[in-house]
MMTF fields as JSON, N, C-alpha, C and O atoms, coordinates in Angstrom:
{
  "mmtfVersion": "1.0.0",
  "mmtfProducer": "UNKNOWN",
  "numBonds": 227,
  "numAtoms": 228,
  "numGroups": 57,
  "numChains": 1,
  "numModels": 1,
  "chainsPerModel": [1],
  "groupsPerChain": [57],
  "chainIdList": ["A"],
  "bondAtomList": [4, 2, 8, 6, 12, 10, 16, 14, 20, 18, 24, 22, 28, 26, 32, 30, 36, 34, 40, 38, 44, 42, 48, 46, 52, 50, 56, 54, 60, 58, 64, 62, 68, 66, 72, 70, 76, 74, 80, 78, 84, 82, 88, 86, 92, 90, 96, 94, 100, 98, 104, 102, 108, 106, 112, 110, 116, 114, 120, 118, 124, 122, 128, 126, 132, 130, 136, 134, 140, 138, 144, 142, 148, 146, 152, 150, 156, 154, 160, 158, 164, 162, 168, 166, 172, 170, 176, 174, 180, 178, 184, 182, 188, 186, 192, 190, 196, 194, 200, 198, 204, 202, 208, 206, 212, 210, 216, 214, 220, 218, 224, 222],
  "bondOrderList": [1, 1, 1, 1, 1, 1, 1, 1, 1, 1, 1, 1, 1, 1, 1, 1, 1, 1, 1, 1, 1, 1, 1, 1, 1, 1, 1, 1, 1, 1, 1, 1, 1, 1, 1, 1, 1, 1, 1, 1, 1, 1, 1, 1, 1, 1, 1, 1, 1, 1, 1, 1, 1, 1, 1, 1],
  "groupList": [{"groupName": "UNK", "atomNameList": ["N", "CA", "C", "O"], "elementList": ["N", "C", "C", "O"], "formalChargeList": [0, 0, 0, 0], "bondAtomList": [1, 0, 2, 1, 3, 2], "bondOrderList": [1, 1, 2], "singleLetterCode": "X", "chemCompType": "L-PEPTIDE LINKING"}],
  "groupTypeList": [0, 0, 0, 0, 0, 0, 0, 0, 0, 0, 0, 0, 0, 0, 0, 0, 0, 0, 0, 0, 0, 0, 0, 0, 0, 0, 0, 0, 0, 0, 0, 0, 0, 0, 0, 0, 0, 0, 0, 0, 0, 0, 0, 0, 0, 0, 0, 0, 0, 0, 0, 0, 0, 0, 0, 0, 0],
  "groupIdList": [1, 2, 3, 4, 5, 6, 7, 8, 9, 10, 11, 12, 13, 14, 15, 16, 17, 18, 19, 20, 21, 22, 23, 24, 25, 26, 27, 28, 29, 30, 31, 32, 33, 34, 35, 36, 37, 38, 39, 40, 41, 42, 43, 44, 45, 46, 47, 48, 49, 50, 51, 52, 53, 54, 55, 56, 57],
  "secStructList": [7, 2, 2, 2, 2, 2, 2, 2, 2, 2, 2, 2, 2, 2, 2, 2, 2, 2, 2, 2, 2, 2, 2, 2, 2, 2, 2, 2, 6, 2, 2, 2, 2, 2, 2, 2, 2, 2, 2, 2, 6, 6, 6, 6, 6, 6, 6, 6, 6, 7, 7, 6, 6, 1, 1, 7, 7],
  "xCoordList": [32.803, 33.576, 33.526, 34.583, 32.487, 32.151, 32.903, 33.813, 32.847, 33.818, 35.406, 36.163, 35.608, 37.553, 37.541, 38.228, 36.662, 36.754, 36.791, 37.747, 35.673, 36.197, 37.089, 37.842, 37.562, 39.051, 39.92, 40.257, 40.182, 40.893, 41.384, 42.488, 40.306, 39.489, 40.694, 41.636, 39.95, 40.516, 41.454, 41.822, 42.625, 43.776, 44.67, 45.511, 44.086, 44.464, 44.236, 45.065, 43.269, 42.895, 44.048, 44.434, 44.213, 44.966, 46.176, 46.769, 46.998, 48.372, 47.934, 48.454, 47.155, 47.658, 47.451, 47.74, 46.852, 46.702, 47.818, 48.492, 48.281, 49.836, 51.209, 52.204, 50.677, 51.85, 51.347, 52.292, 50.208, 49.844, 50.418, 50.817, 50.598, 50.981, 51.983, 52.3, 52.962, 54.327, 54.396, 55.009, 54.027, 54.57, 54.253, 54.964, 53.362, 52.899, 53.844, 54.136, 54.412, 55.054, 56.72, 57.564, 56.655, 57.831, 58.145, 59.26, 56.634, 57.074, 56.605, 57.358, 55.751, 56.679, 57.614, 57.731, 58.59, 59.917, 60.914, 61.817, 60.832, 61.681, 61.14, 61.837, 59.968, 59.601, 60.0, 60.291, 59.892, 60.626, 61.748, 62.316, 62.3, 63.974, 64.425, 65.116, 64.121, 64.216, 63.916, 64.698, 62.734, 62.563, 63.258, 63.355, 64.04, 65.028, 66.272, 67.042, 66.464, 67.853, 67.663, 68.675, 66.54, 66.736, 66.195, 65.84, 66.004, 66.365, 67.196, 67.41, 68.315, 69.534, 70.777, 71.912, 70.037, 71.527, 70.748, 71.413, 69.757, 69.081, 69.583, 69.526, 70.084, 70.283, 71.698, 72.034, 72.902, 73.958, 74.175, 75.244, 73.631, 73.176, 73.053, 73.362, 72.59, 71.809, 72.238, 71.588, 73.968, 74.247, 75.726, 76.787, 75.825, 76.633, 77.751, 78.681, 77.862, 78.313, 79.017, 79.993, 78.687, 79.767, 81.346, 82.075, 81.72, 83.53, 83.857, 83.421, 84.77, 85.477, 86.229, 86.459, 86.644, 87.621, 87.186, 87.833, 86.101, 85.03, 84.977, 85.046, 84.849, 84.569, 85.909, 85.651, 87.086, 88.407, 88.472, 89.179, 87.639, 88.095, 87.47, 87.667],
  "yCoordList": [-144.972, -144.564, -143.05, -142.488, -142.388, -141.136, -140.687, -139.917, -140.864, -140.392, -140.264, -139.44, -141.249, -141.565, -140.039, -139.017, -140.407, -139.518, -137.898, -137.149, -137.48, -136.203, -136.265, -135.348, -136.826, -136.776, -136.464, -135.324, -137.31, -137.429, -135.725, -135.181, -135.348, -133.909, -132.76, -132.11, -133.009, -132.185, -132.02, -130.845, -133.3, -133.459, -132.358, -131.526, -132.728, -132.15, -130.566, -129.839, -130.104, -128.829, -127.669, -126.508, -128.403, -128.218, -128.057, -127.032, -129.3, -128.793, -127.944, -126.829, -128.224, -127.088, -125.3, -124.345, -125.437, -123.76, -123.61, -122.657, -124.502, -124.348, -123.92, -123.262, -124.768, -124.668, -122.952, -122.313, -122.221, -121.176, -120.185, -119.266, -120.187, -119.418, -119.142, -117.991, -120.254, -120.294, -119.565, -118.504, -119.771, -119.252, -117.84, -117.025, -117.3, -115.548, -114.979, -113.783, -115.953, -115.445, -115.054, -114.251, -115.773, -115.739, -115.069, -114.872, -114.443, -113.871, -112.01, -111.05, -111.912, -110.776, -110.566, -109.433, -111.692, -111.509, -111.013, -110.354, -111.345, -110.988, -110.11, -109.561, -109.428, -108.255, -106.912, -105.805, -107.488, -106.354, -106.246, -105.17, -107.276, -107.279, -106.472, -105.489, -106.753, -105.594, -104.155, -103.341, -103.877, -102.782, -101.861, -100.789, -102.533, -101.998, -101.942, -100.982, -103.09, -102.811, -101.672, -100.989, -101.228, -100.211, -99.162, -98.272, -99.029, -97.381, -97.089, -95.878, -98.14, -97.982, -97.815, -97.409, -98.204, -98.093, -96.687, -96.326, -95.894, -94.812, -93.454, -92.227, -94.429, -93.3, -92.923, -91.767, -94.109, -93.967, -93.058, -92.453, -92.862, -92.279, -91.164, -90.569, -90.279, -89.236, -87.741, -86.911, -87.902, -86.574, -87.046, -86.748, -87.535, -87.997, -87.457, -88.132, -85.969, -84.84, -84.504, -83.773, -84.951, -84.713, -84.622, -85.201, -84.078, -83.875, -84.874, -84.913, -85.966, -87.275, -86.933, -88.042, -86.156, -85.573, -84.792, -84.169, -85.069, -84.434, -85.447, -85.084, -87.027, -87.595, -88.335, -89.42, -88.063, -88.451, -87.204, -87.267, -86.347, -85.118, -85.464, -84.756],
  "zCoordList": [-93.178, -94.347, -94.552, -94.835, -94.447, -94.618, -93.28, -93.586, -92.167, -91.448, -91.497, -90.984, -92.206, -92.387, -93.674, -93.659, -94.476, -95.735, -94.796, -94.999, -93.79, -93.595, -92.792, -93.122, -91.817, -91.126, -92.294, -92.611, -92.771, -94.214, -94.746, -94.778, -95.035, -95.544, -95.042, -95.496, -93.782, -92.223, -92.278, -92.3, -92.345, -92.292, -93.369, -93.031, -94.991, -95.624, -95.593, -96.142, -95.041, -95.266, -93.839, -93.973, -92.926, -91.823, -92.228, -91.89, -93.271, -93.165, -94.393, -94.428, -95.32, -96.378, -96.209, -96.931, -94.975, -94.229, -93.825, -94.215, -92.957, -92.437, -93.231, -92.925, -94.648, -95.95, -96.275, -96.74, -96.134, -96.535, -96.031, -96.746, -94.451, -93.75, -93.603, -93.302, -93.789, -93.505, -94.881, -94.768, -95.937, -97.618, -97.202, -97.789, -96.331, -96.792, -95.561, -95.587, -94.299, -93.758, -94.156, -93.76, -94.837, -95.822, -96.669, -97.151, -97.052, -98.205, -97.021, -97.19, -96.307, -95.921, -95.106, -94.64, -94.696, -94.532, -95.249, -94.734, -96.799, -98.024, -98.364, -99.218, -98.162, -98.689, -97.999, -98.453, -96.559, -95.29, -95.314, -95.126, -95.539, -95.98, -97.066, -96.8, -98.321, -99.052, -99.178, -99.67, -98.706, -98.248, -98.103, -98.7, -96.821, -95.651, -96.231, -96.186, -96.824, -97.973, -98.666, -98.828, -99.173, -100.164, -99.682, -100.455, -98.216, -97.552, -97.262, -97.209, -96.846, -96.302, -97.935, -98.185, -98.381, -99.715, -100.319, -101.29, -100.14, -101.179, -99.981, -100.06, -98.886, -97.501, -97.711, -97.45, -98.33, -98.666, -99.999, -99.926, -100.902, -102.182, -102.076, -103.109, -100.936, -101.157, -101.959, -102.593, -101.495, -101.894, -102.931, -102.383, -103.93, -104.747, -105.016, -105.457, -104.764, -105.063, -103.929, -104.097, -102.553, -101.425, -101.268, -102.073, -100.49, -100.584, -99.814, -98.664, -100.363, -100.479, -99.152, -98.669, -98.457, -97.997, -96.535, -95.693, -96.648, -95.366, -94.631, -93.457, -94.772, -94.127, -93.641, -93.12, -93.676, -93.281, -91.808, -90.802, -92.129, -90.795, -89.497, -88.509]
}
């Protein structure tokens, strides 16, 4: 009985590392993602004041 109970244990402790990993891998996926979104739109931003008319030449 004490054996089924730590298999048991095991089992649970195994996937719930798995549920852990996948959640923190996830979460710095969406964190790198944004990131990157917001160098690239602060890169578009930079000079607000530019001539509209420069970049047609």
């Amino acid at each position: 009985m004490v054996n089924l109970a730590a298999m048991v244990w095991r089992c649970l402790l195994e996937k719930r590392s798995m549920l852990v990993l996948v959640f923190r891998l996830w979460q710095v996926y969406i964190l790198s993602n944004t990131l990157k979104q917001e160098d690239s739109t602060s890169a578009q931003h930079e000079n607000p004041y530019q001539d509209p008319i420069a970049k047609f030449c």
